[in-house]
N, C-alpha and C positions, 0 to 999 in steps of 0.2 A: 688503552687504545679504544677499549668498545667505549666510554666515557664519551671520550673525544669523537667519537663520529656520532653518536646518539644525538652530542649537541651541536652539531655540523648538518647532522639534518633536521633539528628542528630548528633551526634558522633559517635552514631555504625554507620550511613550510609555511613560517609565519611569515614569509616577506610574499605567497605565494608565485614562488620558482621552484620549478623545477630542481632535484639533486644537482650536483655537479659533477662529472665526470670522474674527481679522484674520490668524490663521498663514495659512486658505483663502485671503484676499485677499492676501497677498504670495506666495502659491503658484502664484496667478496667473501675479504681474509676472514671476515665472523663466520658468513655462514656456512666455510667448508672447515672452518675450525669445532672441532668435537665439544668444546667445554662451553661452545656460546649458549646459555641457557635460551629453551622455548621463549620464554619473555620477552626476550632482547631479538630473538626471528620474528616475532610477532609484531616489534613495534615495526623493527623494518618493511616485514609485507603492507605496515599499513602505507608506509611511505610508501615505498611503492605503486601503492593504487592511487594516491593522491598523485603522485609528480604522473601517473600516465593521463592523467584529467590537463594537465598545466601546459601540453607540449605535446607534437606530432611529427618531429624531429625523426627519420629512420635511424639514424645514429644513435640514439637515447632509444630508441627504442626495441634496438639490437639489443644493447647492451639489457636493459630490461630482464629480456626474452632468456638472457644466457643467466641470469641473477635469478628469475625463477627456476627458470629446468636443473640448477643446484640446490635451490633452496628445499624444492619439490624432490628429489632422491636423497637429499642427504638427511632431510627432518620427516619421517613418516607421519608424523603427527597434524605438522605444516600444508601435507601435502594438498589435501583435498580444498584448500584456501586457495593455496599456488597454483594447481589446474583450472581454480575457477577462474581466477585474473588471466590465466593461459587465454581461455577459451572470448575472455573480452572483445568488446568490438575494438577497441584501442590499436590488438596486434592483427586484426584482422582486415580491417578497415585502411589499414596503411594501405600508401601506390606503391609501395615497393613490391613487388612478387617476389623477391630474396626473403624478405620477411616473414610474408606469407606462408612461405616455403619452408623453413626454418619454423614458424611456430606449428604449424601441421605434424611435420617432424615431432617434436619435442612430445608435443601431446600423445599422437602413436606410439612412442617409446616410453612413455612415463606411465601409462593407462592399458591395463587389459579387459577392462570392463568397454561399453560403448559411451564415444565422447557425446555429451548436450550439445548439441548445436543445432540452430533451428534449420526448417526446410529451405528457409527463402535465403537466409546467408550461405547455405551451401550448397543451393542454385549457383547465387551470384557469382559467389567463387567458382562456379565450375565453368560460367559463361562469360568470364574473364579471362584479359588477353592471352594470359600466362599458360603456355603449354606445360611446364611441369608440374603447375600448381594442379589445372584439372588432370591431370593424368594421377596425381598424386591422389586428389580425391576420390578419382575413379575406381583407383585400385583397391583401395580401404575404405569404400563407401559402408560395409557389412559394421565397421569400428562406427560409425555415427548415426544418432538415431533419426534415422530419416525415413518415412514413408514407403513400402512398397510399392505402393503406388507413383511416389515421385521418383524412385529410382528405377523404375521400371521406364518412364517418360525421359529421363535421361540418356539411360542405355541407347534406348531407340534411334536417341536425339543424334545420338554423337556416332552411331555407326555411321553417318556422312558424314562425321570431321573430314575435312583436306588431310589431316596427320595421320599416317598409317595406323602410327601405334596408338593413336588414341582410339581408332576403329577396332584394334584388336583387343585392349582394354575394355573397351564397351561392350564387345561379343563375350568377352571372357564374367564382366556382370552378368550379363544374359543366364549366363549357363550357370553363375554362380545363386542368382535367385529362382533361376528352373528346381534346382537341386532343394533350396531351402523355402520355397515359398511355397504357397498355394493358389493355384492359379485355376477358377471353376467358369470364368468368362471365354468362350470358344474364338470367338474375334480376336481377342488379345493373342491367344495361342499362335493361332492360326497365323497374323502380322509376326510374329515374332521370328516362327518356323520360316515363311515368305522371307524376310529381311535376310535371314541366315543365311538361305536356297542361294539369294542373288547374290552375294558377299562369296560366296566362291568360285568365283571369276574375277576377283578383285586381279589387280594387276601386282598386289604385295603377297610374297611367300608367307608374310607372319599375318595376314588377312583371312588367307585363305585357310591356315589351320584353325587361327580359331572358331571362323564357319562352321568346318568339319566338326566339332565338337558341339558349336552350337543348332547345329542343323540335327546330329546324334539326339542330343536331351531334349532338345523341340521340337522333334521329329517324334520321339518315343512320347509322348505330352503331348500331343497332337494326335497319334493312333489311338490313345487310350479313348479322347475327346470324341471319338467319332462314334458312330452308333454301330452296334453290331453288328449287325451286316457288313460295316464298309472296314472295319477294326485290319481286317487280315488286308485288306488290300491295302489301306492307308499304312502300316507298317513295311509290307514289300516296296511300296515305292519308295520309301525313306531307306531304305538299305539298299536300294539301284541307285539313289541318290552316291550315296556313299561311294559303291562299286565304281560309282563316275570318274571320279576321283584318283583312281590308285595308277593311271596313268599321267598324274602332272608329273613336271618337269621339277616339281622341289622334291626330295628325297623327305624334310619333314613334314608336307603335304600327304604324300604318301604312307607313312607312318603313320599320322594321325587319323584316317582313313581307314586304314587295317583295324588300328585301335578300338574305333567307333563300330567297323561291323561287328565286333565281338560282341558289343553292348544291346545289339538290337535281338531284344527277345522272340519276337513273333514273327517269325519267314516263313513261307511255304516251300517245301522239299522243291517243289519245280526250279526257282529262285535260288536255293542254296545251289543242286545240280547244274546249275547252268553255270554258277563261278567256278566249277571247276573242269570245265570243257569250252574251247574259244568257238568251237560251230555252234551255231543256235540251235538250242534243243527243237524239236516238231512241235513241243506242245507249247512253247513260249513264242514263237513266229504270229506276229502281227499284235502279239499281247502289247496293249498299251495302257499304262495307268495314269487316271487325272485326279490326285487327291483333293487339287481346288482348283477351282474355275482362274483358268490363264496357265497353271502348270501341265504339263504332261511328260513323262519320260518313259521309253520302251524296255520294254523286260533286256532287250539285246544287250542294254549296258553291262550286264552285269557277267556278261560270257567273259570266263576266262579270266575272271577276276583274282582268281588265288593261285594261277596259273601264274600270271603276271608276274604276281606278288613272289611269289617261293622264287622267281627264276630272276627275282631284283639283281642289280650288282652291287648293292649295301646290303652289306649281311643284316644293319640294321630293321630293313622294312620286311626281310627275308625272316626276319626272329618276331617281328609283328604280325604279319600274315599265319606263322605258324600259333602264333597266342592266341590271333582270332578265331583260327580252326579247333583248339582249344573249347572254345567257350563255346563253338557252336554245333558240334559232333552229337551234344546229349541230346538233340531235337530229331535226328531220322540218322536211324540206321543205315538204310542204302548209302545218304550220305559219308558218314564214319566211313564205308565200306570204300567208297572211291578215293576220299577224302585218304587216307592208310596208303595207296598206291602212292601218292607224292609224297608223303613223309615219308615211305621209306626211302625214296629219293635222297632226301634229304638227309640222310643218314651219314652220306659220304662227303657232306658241305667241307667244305676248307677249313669254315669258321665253327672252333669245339661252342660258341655258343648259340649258333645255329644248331647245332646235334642236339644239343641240351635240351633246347624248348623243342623240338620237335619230338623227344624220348620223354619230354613231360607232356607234350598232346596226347600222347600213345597211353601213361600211365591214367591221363585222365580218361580217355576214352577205356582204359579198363574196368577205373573204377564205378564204371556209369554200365559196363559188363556190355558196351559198342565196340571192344578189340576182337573182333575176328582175324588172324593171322592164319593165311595161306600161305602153300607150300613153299612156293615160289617168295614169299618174304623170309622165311626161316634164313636163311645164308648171311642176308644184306643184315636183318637182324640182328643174331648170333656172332655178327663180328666184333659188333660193337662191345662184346666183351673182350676185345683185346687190343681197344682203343687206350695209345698212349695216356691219355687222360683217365686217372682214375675217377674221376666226377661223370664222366660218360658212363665208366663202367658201373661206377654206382645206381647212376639213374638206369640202367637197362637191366640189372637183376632186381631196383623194383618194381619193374613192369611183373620180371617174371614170377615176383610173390604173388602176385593177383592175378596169373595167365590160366586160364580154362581153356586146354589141349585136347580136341577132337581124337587125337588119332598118337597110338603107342609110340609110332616112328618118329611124331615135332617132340612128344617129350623125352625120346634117347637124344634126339637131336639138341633139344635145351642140356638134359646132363653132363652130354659131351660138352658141350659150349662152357659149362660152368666149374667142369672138372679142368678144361683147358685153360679158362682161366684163374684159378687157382696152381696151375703147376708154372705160368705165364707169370703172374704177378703173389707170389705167394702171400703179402702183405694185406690180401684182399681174404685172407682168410676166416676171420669172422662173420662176414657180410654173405660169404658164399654158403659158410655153413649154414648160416640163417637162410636163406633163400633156398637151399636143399631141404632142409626143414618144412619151411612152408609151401613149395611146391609139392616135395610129399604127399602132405597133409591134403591137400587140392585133389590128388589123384590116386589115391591109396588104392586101387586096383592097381593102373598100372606101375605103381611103384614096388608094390607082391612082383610082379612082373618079371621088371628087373632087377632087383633083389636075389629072386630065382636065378639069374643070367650069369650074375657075378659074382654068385659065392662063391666059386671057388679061391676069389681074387680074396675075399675077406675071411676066410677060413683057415687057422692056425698051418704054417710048414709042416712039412714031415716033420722034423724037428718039436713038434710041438708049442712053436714060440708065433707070437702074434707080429707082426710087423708093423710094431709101437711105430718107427720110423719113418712109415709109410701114409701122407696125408691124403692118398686117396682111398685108404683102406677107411681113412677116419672118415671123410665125408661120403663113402656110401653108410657106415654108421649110422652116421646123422639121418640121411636118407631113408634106411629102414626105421628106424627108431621111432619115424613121422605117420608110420603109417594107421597105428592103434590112434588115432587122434585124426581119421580123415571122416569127415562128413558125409562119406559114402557109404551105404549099406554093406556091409556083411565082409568086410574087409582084414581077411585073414592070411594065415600063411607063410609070415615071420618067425624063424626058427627061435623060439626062446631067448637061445644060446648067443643070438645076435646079440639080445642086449645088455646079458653078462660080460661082449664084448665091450660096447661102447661104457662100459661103466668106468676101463680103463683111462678113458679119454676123458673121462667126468670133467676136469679144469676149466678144459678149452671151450669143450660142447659147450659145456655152462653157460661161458662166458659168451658166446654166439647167442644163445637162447637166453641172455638174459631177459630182453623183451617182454615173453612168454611165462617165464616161471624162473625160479629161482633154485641154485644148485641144489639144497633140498629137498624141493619137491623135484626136481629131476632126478634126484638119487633112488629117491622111494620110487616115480614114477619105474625105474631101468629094473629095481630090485623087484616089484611085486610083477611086470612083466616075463622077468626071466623067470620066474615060477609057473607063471600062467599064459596062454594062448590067448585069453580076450582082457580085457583092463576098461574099467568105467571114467569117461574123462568124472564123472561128480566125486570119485575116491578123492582125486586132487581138485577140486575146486579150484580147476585153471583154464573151464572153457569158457567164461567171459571174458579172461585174458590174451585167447587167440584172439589175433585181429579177421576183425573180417574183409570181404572182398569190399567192402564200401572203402574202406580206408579208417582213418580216424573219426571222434564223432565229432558233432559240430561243437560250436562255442559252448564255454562251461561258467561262462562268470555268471550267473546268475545261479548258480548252482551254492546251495548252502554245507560245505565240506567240513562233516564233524564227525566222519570216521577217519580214522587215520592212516589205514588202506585205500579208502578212495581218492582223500586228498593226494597222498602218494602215485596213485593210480594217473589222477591229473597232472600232476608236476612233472611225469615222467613223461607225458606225451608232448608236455610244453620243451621239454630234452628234448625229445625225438627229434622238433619242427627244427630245433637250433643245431643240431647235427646236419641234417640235410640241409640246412643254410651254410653251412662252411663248404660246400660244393660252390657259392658265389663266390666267397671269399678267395678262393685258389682261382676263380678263373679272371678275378681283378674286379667283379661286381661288389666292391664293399658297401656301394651307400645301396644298394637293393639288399645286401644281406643288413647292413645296423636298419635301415627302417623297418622291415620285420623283426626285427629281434627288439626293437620299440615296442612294437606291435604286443610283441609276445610279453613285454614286462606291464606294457597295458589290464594286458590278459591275465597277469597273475595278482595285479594288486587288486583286480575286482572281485578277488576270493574272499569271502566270509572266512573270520577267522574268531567265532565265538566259542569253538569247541577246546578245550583244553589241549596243546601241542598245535594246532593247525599253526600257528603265527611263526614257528621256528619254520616249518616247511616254507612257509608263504616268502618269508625270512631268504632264506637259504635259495631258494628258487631266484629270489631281486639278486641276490647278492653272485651267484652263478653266472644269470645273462648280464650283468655289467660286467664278469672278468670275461666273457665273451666278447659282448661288444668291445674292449679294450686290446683282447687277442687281435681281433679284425684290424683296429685300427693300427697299430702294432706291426702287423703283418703284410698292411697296406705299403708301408713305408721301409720294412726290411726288407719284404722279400715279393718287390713288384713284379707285376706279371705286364701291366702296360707303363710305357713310360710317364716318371714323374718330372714333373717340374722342379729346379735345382732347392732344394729344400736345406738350411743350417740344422747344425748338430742337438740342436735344442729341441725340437718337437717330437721326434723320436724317443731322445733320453727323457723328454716329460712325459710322453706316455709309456713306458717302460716302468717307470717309477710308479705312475697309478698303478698299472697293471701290478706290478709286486704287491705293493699297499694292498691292492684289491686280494689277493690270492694270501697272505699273509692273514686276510680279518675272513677268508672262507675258511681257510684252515684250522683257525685258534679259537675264532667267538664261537664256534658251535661244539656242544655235547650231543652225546648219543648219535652220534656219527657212527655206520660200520667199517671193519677194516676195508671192506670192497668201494666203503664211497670214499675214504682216506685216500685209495688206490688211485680213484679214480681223480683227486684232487690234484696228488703230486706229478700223475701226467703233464697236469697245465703247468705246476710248479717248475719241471726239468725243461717244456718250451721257451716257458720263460726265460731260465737262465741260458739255454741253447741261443735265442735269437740274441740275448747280449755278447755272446762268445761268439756271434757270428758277423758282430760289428766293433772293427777294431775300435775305431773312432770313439764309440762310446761305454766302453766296456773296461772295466778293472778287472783284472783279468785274475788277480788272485781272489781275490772276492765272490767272482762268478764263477771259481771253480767250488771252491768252498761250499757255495751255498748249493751245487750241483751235485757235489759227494755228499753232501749229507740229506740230499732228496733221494739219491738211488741207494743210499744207506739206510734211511727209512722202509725204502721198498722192500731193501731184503728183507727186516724186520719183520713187515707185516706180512711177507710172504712164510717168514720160517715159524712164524704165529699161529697162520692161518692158512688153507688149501686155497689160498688166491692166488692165480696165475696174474704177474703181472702183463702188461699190453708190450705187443713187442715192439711197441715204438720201445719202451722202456728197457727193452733187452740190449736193441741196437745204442741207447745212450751211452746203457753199461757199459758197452763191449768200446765207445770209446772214449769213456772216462780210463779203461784199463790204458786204452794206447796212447793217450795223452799226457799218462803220469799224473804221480802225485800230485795236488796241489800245491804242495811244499819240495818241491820237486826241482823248481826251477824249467818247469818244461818250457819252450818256447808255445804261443799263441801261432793258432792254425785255423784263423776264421773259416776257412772253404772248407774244411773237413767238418765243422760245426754246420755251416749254411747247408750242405749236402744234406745232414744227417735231418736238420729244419725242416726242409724240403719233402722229408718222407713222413712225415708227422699230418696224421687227417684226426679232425676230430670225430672222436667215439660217442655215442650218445650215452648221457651219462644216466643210471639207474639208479634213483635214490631207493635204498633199501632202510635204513636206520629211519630213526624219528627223531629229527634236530630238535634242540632245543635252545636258540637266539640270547646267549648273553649280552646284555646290555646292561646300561649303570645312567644313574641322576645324578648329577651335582649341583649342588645347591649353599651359597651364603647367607640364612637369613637374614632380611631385612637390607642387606647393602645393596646400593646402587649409585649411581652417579652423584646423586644428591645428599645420601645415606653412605659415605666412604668410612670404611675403618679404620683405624687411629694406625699409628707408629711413631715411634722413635728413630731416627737415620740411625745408623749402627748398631745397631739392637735389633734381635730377631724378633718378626711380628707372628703375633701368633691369629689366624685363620682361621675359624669353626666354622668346618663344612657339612652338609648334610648330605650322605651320603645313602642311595638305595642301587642294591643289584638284583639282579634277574638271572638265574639259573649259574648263577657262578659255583663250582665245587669249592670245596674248603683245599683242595691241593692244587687248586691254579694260584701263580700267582702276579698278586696285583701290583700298584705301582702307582701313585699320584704324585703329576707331573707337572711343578709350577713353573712358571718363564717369565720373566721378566724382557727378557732379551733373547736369543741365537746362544750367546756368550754367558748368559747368566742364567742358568738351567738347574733347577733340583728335583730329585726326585725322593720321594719316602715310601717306606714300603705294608704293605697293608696286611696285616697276620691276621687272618679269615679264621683259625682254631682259638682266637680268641675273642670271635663273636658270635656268641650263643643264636643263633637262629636258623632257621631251615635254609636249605640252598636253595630254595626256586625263589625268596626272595627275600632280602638281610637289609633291614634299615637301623643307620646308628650315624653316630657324631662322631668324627675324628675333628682334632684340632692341630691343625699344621702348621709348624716353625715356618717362616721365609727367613732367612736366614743373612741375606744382602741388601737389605736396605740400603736405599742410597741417598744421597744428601741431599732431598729435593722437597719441595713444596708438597708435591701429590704425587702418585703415578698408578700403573695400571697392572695386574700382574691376569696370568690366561690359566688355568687348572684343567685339568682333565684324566681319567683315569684309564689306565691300558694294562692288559695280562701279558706277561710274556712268555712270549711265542716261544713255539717246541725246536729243537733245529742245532746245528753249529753256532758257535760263537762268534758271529758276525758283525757284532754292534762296538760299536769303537768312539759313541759320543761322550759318553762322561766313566770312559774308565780313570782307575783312580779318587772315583767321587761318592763310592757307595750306591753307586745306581743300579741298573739293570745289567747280566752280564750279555742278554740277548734282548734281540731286535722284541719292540709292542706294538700288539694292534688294539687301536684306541675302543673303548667303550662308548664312548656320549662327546658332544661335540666340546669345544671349549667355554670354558665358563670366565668372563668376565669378572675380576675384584677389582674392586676400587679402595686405592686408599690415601688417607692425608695426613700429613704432618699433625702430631698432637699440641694441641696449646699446653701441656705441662713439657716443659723442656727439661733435657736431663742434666741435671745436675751433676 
């Protein structure tokens, strides 16, 4: 066939004609066929460029357009040929705008570098008739290398298009080369900001928001622009601007609005107090600002502007207003101060994600040490710990990690609060005794105080016995325990004997305070205390491990981590952030929680990892936020909190299956793991099988109990090992694996008692303690390749030489190399490690592998890859009877490509 069309088209070329139609459809079958050698794609692109010279045809030249954008993904070699004829005047020059249209496409999808195109052809096109053409360019003008200066002239041009959207397209350039460009001519600015100003009053909702944004970053680029003296006025008038605003009639008008004032750096305290009071202040009456000759706008705008906003009837512009107050509280005090009276307001919204952001304004304005709480707030506060939503109750204990209490009576009052909600919601247990802990620590006078108040509660019965059983005896515990560790002078008065009590409770505390120190040093810490009245935090080098009142510290990627403390140190606050992101997750925000936890895998791969061990953490840390992000997505779709759209039984079950995969290769490819972070693994292990027990539809129900007993089967293990208290999510699973029976039991399936038990499941921030070490493996053929294929005999085993290296494998894992041919035609051999002489961190050597099934063919292709198998039940059911694995593997290195051919000696 390739023959036959080679000389199909070299006869249209010497008769100079154009292809034909059926030459284009067998031009096809070569270039998506895998065996067509480069050669034979080669001669075709040239035909190709020849027949688009012979004919202007849009029909031919469709077809073209679709014969490159294959030729160009499926040959990477081809490719940068294929884009260049892409980018030809041939497809662009066409009248068709289909075509046009379509090869724009093709190029943005094929290309992540910036396409060649000159300025004046992508004028032309943009001032052509075609509305989706220029919109099309407009949108991805950043993808072509064109001029800032010409697309600055563009933008401009088309914020008077007639078409809405291309008006809001061109604002949306605006604001996208504010951000990336540099702009030192003031006129320019100045026109730009001017265009913006007018642009919202546009008569289009989707006009007018992108005004708002572009009036925001041309507004903030314009105050800078001004001279000093006019800097602070030229910014107040761009944020009255804004203020203008938050009365349209569009709700996302309004939103984008709130959004923008948060962004405006430089206000004046007079300006900010005025949005949050609707009478005009005395000192802003008559204030009128004129940033440029013809504008002018009155301070009055801006009265009552976050009044407005908090008291919206879309909770949405209701949770943007409180964002903006957010961002804006760190600038004045008095502000924060008045600015507190309406979010406490807001405390009792309808909407739990209205509470949310308004309890994370509150933690920021802590951690900027702007949260003054008055008496009169404590109550409306304080409730909020016994807000049905655990994610409220989260976010308001951690305000009160970071709360500096004037007065003895707010912090009985917090205690109380925190003691009620721990006997309210017992499940909050950890989180509370942490937050008892650290408020402590905060106030170790008064915590002597009340320590003094309550001993009798926490001091042995007549009887002589502690009341193990009593969780509020443990969290005043905790309480005392904090106070040798307060930052406050001279801070005594903790009877010894306190903390020979709390040593009882060693597990749990622990486990609360993992954060801080580890059960270890908290054992010594409890032990050298009970001997002694005063204790040095430098004994335990754990005071750079308390958190401070700032919070977290800022970004670390640029940070060189080749202690293996520190690196641990960082990876655990990269946990931290992804903990408090599963509070989105439950309230139905999953794409605000996976884009942060992007974020966050961002943030780990820009760790240096030249220090010996750092690359298993670095490792371990990717490999965590994908079963995270997978959890979410997972979670999105079992257990929705807003309604979905009717979704098939497939997307679920295929992300279920990553997630296993995924939690399957955290479990197995890493050494030097401790039992606490094993612990902490098989939490996600028992969700996982829980949310498939909680959906009939896609759940094999003997399988997912199996592989569920043999995860809290593990746990007891490592419990009866090790003084690891497992998580009481993990207790409640037990208790009803017990009432569900045996897996071999024949119980009946009870998805609502699974979905319930789902339901109570919060992610714990995970504490990496051990120092991973990332197995991984090469595989390698030398010398074969497509061109280079290995010989064989059809019925006769071929034999393989692979080259084979691994990384931190022990000699008692074991391995497993796994050829396919087919689904159907599957082998696996298995790889005896005590009979290769070399160190475990890394074994290079040659194994030669049987294929075993040849088949009667010309050529074919077989896939190799190497996987350990996993610890666990015997769940694996693909080639029993064949010598294989008796459990499920998680793969090492991706698949490796053989090629091989029929031998020219045939067998006789």
């Amino acid at each position: 066939m390739e023959q036959q069309v080679m000389k199909s088209i070299e006869q249209s070329l010497n008769n100079d004609q154009p292809l034909s139609f059926q030459t284009l459809a067998s031009l096809r079958s070569l270039i998506t066929n895998p065996t067509t050698s480069d050669s034979t794609l080669s001669s075709v692109l040239g035909a190709l460029t020849c027949s688009l010279q012979l004919t202007r045809d849009s029909v031919f030249l469709h077809h073209c357009l679709k014969l490159l954008t294959d030729l160009s993904s499926h040959r990477p070699l081809l490719s940068p040929f294929a884009l260049d004829l892409l980018r030809s005047s041939s497809l662009f020059s066409s009248g068709s705008p289909r075509l046009i249209g379509e090869s724009l496409s093709a190029l943005l999808s094929l290309t992540s570098s910036q396409n060649d195109i000159d300025a004046a052809r992508f004028v032309s096109l943009c001032l052509g008739p075609s509305v989706s053409v220029r919109l099309c360019l407009l949108r991805n003008a950043e993808k072509f290398t064109v001029r800032e200066s010409v697309l600055l002239a563009l933008f401009l041009g088309f914020t008077r298009d007639p078409y809405p959207y291309v008006k809001k397209t061109a604002l949306d350039g605006l604001v996208k080369l504010c951000k990336n460009g540099v702009f030192d001519d003031r006129d320019v600015i100045e026109g730009c900001y001017c265009r913006a100003v007018e642009l919202l009053r546009d008569a289009e909702d989707c006009v007018r928001s992108a005004a708002v944004r572009a009036v925001c970053d041309w507004g903030k680029l314009f105050a800078i622009s001004c001279e000093e003296t006019n800097k602070q006025d030229s910014s107040d008038a761009v944020f009255i601007q804004l203020c203008s605003m938050i009365r349209d009639m569009s709700i996302e008008v309004r939103r984008e609005a709130f959004d923008a004032m948060g962004k405006i750096g430089l206000v004046s305290e007079d300006i900010l107090l005025q949005t949050l009071f609707k009478k005009v202040l005395g000192i802003n009456k008559d204030k009128i600002y004129k940033p440029i000759e013809g504008f002018e706008i009155s301070a009055s705008a801006a009265a009552g502007a976050f009044i407005h906003g908090l008291e919206d009837e879309f909770s949405e512009v209701r949770i943007s207003a409180c964002y903006s107050l957010r961002a804006l509280t760190v600038f004045s005090l008095q502000f924060a101060g008045e600015a507190l009276n309406l979010l406490m307001d807001m405390l009792n919204d309808d909407s739990t994600l209205v509470r949310l952001q308004a309890l994370d304004t509150m933690h920021h304005m802590a951690t900027s040490d702007h949260l003054k709480v008055e008496e009169m707030h404590m109550h409306t506060f304080l409730n909020t710990l016994f807000d049905n939503s655990s994610v409220i109750r989260s976010a308001t204990r951690k305000i009160l990690k970071l709360a500096k209490l004037p007065k003895l009576e707010f912090f009985r009052l917090c205690i109380d609060g925190l003691l009620g909600n721990l006997e309210t919601y017992p499940q909050d247990e950890v989180d509370v005794f942490s937050v008892l802990f650290h408020i402590g620590r905060n106030h170790g006078k008064f915590t002597v105080r009340m320590i003094e108040e309550v001993s009798p509660q926490v001091e042995p019965a007549s009887g002589g016995k502690l009341g193990f059983d009593t969780t509020r005896v443990a969290a005043f515990l905790v309480l005392a325990i904090s106070a040798p560790l307060s930052d406050e002078k001279d801070v005594r008065g903790i009877p010894p004997r306190i903390f020979s009590y709390a040593v009882t409770w060693l597990g749990r505390i622990s486990f609360a305070l993992s954060d801080v120190m580890d059960q270890e040093t908290l054992l010594a810490y409890l032990s050298e205390c009970s001997r002694s009245s005063t204790i040095s935090l430098a004994d335990f080098k754990i005071k750079e491990a308390l958190p401070t009142v700032k919070g977290m510290p800022a970004s670390h990627g640029a940070y060189e981590l080749g202690e293996h403390g520190e690196l641990r140190k960082f990876v655990n606050l990269i946990f931290r952030k992804v903990k408090e992101l599963w509070s989105l997750v439950q309230l139905g925000c999953t794409n605000e929680a996976l884009k942060s936890i992007r974020e966050c895998k961002e943030e780990v791969a820009s760790f240096t990892t030249k220090s010996p061990g750092s690359a298993g953490a670095v490792a371990f840390a990717l490999q965590y936020l994908q079963v995270t992000k997978l959890l979410a997505a997972v979670w999105e779709r079992l257990m929705p909190v807003k309604k979905l759209n009717p979704y098939g039984v497939g997307k679920p079950e295929l992300l279920l299956a990553k997630l296993d995969r995924r939690i399957r290769e955290i479990r197995n490819r890493f050494n030097g793991l401790s039992k606490r972070d094993e612990l902490q693994i098989l939490d996600l292990e028992v969700v996982a099988c829980l949310l498939r027990l909680s959906e009939i539809n896609i759940c094999c129900y003997d399988t997912a109990m199996k592989r569920l007993s043999s995860a809290i089967s593990r746990v007891e293990f490592l419990h009866d090992e090790a003084p690891v208290e497992p998580s009481h999510f993990i207790v409640e699973a037990k208790k009803s694996l017990l009432d569900a029976g045996s897996p071999r039991g024949g119980s009946t399936c009870k998805p609502l008692v699974f979905k319930k038990l789902v339901e109570s499941f919060s992610l714990q921030q995970f504490v990496l303690c051990g120092s991973p070490r990332y197995m991984t493996a090469e595989l390698e053929v030398p010398g074969n390749d497509s061109e280079n294929p290995l010989p064989f005999i059809p019925g006769i085993p071929a034999s393989i030489p692979l080259a084979i290296t691994l990384h931190n494998v022990l000699s008692e894992n074991r391995l497993w190399v796994r050829i396919s041919m087919s689904e159907e035609s599957t082998q696996f051999l298995f790889l005896d490690l005590n009979q290769i002489r070399s160190s475990d961190e890394v074994r290079e050597f040659t194994f030669v592998a049987p294929f075993y099934q040849t088949p009667g063919a010309i050529s074919f292709t077989l896939k190799a890859c190497i996987g350990i198998e996993c610890w666990g039940e015997n769940v694996y059911h693909q080639v029993k009877g064949f010598g294989g694995p008796k459990r499920e593997l998680a793969y090492l290195c991706p698949e490796k490509e053989i090629y091989l051919c029929k031998s020219s000696i045939n067998a006789k």
